[in-house]
N, C-alpha and C positions, 0 to 999 in steps of 0.2 A: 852154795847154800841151799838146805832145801826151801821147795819152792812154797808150803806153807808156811814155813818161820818166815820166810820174806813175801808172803802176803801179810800177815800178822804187823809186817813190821814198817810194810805200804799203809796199813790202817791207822796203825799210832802216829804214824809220819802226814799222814792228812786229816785226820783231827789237830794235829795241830797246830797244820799250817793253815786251814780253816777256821781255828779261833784265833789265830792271832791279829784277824781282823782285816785279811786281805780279800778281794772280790775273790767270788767261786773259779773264775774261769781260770783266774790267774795262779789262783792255790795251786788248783788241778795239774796245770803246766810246769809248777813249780816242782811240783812232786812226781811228778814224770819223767821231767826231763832229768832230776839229781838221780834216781833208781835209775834209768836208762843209762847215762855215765859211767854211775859209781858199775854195775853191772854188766854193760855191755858197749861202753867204749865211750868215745867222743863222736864216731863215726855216725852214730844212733840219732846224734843231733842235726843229721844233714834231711832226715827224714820227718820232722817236728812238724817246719811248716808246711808239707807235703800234704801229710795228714789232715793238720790245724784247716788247710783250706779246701781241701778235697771234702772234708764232712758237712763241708759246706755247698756241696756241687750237685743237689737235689734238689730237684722241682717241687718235690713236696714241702720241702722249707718256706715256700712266699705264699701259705698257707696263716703262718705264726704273726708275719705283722699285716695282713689282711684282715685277721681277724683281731687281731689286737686293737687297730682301727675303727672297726666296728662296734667293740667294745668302748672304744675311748668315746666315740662321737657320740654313743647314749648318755656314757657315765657324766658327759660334760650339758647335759641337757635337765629339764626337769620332769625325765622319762619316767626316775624311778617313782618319785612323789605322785605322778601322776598313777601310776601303776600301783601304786596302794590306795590311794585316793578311791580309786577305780574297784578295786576287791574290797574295800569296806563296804561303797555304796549298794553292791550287791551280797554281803555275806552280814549287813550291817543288823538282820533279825534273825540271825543264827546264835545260837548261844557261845558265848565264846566266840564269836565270828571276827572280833578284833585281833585277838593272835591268830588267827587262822589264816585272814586275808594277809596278816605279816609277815606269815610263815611263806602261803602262795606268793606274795610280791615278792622276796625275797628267790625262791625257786624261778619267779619269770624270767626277774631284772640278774640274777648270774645267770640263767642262760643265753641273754642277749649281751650282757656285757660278759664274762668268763673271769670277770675280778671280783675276788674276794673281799676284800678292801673298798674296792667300791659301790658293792651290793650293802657291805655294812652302813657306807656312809649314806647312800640314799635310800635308804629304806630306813635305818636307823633316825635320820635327823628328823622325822615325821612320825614314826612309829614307836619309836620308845618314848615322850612327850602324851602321847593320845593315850597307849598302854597305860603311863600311871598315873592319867589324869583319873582314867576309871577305873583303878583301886585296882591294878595288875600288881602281883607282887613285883618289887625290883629285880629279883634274880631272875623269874619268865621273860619279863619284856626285856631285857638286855639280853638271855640267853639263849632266846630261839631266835634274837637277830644275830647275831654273833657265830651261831649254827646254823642257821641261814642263810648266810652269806657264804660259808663251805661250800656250798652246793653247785658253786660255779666251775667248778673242775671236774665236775661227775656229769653231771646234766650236759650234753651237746648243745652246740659245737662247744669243744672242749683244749684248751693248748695243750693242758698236760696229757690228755689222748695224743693229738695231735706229734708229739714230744717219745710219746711213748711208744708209739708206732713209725715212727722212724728209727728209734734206737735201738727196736727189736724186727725190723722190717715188716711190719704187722699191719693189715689192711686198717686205713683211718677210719674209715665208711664203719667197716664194722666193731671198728671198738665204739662209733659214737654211737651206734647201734645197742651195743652189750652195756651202755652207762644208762641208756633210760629206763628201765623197770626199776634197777637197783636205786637209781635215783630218785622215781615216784616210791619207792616203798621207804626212801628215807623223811622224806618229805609227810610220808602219814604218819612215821613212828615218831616226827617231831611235834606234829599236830595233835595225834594223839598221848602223848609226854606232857605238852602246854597245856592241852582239856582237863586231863586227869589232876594233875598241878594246879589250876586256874577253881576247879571243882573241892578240892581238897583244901583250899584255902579259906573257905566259905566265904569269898566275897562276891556280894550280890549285885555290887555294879558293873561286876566283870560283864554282865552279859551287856552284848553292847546296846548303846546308848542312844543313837543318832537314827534319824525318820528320816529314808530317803523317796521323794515321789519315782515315778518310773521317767519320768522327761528329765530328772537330776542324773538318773541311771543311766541315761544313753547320751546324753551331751559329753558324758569325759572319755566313751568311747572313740571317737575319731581322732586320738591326741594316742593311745598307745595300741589298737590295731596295728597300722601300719609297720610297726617294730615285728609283731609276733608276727604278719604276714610273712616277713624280709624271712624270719627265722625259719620258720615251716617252709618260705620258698626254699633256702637254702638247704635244706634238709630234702626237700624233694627232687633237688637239684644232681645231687649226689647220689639217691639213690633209685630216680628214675632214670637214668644212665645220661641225664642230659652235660654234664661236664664234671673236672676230677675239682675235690677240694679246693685248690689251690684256685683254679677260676671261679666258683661259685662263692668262696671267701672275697677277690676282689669284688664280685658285681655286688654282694652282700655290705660289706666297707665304702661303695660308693653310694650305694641307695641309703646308707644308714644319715652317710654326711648329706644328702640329698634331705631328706626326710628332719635331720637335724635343723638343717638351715632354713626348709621352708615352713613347720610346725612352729619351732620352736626359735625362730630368726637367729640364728646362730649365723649372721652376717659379717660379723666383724670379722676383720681380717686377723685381728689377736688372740680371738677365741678359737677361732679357727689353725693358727698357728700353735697353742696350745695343746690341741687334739695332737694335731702333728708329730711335734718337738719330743712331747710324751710317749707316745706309739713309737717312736722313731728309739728313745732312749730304750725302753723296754723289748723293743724289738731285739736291737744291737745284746743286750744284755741275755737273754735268752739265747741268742744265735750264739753270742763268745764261749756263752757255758756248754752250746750244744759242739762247738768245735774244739776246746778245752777237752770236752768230756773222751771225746773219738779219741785224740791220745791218748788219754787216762788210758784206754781201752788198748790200746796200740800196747800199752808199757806193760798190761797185764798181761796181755797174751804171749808177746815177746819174753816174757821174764818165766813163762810157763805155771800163771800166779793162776789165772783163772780157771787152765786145765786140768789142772792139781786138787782146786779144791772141789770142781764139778766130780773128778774122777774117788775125793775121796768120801763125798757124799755119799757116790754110788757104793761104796766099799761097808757104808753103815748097812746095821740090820733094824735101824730104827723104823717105825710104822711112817707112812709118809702123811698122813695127820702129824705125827711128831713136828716132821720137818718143817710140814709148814706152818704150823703153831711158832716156832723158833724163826723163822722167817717172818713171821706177823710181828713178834715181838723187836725183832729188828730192824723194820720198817719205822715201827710205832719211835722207837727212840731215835733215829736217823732223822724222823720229822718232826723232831720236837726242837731239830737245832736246825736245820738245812731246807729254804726251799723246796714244795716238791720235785720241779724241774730240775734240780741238782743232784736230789734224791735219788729220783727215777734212771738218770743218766750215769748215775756212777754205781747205782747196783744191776740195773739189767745185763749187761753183759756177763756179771756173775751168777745172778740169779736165776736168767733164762734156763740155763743149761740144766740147771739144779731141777725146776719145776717140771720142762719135759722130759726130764727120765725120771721122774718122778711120777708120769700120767697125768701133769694137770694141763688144764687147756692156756694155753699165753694170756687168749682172749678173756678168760676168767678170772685170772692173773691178776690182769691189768685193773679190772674193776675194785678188786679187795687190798691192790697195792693204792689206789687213788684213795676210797675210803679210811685206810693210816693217813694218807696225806691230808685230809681232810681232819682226822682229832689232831693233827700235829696243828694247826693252822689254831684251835683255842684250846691249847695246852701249854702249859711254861715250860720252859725259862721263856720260849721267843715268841709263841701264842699271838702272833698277828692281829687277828682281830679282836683279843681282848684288848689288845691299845686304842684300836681304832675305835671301837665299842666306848670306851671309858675317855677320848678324846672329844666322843661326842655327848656323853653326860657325864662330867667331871665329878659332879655332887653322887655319881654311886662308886663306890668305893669297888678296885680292885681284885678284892676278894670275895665280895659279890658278885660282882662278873662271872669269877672264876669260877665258882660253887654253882651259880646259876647255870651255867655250860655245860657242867658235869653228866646231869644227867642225859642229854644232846649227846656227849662220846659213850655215854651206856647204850643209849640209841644203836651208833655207830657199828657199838661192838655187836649190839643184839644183828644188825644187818650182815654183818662177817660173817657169824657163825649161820644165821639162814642161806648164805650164798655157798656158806662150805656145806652145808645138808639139803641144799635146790639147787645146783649149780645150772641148772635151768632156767634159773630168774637171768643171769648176764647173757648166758648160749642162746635163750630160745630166740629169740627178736632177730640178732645177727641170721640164724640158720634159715629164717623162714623168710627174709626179706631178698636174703642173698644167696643161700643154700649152703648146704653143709659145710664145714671147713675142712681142707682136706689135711 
């Protein structure tokens, strides 16, 4: 059979065994292992778990529940409240300074935690309340949390970098490098999105409310420094050559549960098995998808699905803006249904190929592939943190949310296309920290 009617027919074969409601890892394996069979024998099966646990036999992998860890042991504290608490009291005679500090809380608490889900819940369950207490419209304060909380994937330490650089063998350091500008310039296009919106609405209590003295100002400091120290340590850690991710991710997961339990008494022995249990679940679930996926990758290659369609890419006379315009779009809708980790791991093998003989950089890649992962996260049908969003303020209406979001993926987009016309916003940071890529 040729080998792009039987990728074509790899695709319809795993959407559907993806919607019909089995885990990712399992679909993946599912769908592997029947093309591998039906294909190329029974023999093909002796080789599954070969695979399944060899993708598993990188040091860079205990990287994923280190930092997951890390994450968990904030998201389980009253890091974030304190961290908006914190950006009000000093952004509180800014105009507009109440979405502003929401927006920044939100940018901090996903960089220390890396959840999306749980940047919406702690920042949200304080910050959308205070928004519309002072005449925020409902669709801002729900929608720049909600877009907000995106941010955890982009902004370092990052899993799905993390994710992403393993399944393209691609330095972690410096993809976590090529997420921070594109990151801060998301983060102003949101802030600036809320101002203009907040401004346009002409409501005059928006501007914020609350008198804070300067002794109010620095008492709620010593409660979430030590978090951003952990992060910048960890960040300096890595690229002052003192150790590789994977160790500065433990020492970072144990100072956070250190810093957890003596701040914020996170003693119990329950609370503390909760961190655990969690991290441990989402860890497993991550790893299954990332060793699911290597087959995925085994079946494509083997079946000559992948080589096929890189080589008939090459064969087009399309502009490669084209390409990757068609790539973007396919990202966009692949994250509207799937995880980005599932995303990332079942197109990179195919896409890599495609992009560098194409002339783009991986590393650039990888930033404007996260960013789709990022509108797929408040976009339907599965739109994550619109649920989470509307779980936390039930009395706003769904399609409120979702309308309120919208301009947030306009955002988005505007950031794509400056990163396709500056490709220097993701490159420059990596080249100069670390030096050229060769």
């Amino acid at each position: 059979m040729d080998p792009l009617l039987l990728g074509a027919l790899v695709a319809v074969a795993t959407i559907g065994v993806l919607f019909s409601g089995v885990s990712v890892a399992l679909g993946l394996l599912i769908v592997s292992g029947g093309f591998l069979v039906a294909f190329d024998g029974m023999r093909s099966l002796e080789l599954m778990p070969e695979i399944f646990f060899g993708k598993l036999d990188n040091f860079a992998l205990l990287s994923i529940p280190m930092f997951i860890i890390m994450g968990a042991s904030i998201a389980s504290t009253r890091a974030g409240a304190d961290l908006y608490e914190a950006l009000e009291r000093w952004l509180t005679r800014v105009p507009g300074g109440l979405v502003v500090s929401n927006l920044g809380a939100c940018a901090l608490f996903a960089a220390m935690s890396g959840s999306s889900p749980a940047t919406c819940a702690a920042i949200g369950k304080m910050g959308i309340p205070e928004m519309r207490k002072r005449g925020y419209p409902d669709g801002v304060a729900a929608g720049s949390i909600a877009a907000g909380g995106t941010l955890g994937i982009l902004i370092p330490p990052s899993v799905t970098m993390i994710v992403y650089g393993i399944a393209t063998e691609s330095s972690i350091g410096r993809l976590f490098l090529a997420g921070v500008i594109p990151g801060l310039l998301l983060v102003a296009l949101f802030m600036a999105w809320s101002l203009y919106s907040t401004w346009r609405s002409g409501e005059a209590s928006v501007l914020s409310a609350g008198r804070y003295s300067w002794r109010e100002r620095f008492e709620i400091l010593p409660r979430v420094l030590p978090f951003l120290a952990i992060i910048v340590g960890v960040l300096y850690a890595m690229y002052g050559g003192v150790a590789t991710p994977s160790e500065t991710a433990a020492v970072g997961a144990l100072l956070c549960l250190v810093i957890a339990m003596v701040i914020y008494k996170l003693w119990n022995p329950k609370d503390l098995w909760v961190v655990l249990r969690d991290s441990t679940k989402e860890s497993v679930m991550i790893l299954a998808i990332i060793a699911a996926a290597g087959v995925f990758s085994f079946m494509l290659s083997s079946l000559f699905i992948t080589q096929s369609i890189a080589e008939w890419i090459g064969t087009l006379e399309a502009n490669r803006w084209v390409i990757m315009a068609a790539i973007n779009v396919f990202l966009l809708i692949a994250g509207f249904f799937l995880p980005p980790v599932a995303v990332i791991l079942m197109a990179a093998p195919i896409l890599l190929p495609i992009i560098t003989s194409a002339g783009f950089d991986p590393i650039w890649f990888a930033v404007v592939l996260t960013i789709n992962m990022e509108i797929g996260l408040i976009s339907p049908p599965v739109g994550l943190n619109l649920y989470v969003i509307n779980g936390i303020a039930p009395d706003i209406s769904l399609r409120t949310i979702l309308m309120g979001s919208l301009p947030f993926v306009a955002c988005m987009i505007v950031a794509i296309v400056l990163l396709c016309l500056f490709p220097g916003l993701a490159t420059w940071l990596p080249d100069l920290v670390m030096g050229p890529s060769v």
